[in-house]
C-alpha positions as CSV (number, residue, x, y, z in Angstrom):
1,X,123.1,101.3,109.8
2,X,123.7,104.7,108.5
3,X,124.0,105.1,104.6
4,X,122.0,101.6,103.7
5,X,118.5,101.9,102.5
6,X,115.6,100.1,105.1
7,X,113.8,97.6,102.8
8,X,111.9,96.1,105.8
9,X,110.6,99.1,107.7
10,X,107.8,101.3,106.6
11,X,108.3,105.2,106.9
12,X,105.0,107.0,106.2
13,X,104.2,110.4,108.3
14,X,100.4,108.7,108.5
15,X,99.8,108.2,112.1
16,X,96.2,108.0,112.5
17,X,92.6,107.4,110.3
18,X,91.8,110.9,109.5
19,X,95.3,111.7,108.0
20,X,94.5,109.0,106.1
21,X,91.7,109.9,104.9
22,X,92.9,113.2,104.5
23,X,95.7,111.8,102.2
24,X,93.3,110.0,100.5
25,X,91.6,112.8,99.8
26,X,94.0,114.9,98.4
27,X,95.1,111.9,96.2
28,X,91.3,111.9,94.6
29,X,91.7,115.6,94.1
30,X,94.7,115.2,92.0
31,X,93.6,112.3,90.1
32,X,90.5,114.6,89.2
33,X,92.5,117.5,88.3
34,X,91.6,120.0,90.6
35,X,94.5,122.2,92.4
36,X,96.5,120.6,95.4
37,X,95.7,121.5,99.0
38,X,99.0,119.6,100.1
39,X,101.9,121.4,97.5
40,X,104.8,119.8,99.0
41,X,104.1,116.0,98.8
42,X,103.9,114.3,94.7
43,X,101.2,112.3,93.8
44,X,103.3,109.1,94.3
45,X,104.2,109.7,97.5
46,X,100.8,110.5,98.2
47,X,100.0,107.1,96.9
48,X,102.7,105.4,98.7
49,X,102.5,106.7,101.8
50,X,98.6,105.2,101.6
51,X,99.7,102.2,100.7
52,X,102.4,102.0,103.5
53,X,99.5,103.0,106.3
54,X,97.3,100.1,104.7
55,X,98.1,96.9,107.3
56,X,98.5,99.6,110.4
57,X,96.0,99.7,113.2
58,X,95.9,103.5,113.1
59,X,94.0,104.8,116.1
60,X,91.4,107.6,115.0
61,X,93.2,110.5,116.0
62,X,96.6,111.1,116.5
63,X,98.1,112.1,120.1
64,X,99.1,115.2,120.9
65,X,102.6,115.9,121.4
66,X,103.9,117.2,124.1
């Protein structure tokens, strides 16, 4: 329903193994203190969105859309 938060259903833009690992990545490189790659995303939502993709079976590379 519009206007109620979804408690049960995961939103993460990860859709595939390498944008995980390129997440994961860029999560590393702000935990060591280098300068972001990705400037628009927080290191928590980094974080979350990683652990969000966790249980998925993510295919290794995303399809392309159409």
């Amino acid at each position: 329903m519009p206007g109620k938060r979804c408690k049960e259903r995961k939103h993460t833009p990860i859709t595939s193994k390498k944008q995980r690992g390129l997440f994961g990545a860029e999560l590393a490189r702000r935990k060591a203190g280098k300068t972001p790659r990705m400037k628009g995303i927080t290191a928590t939502e980094l974080a979350k969105h990683l652990r969000e993709s966790k249980g998925k079976k993510l295919p290794k590379r995303a399809r392309r859309r159409r």
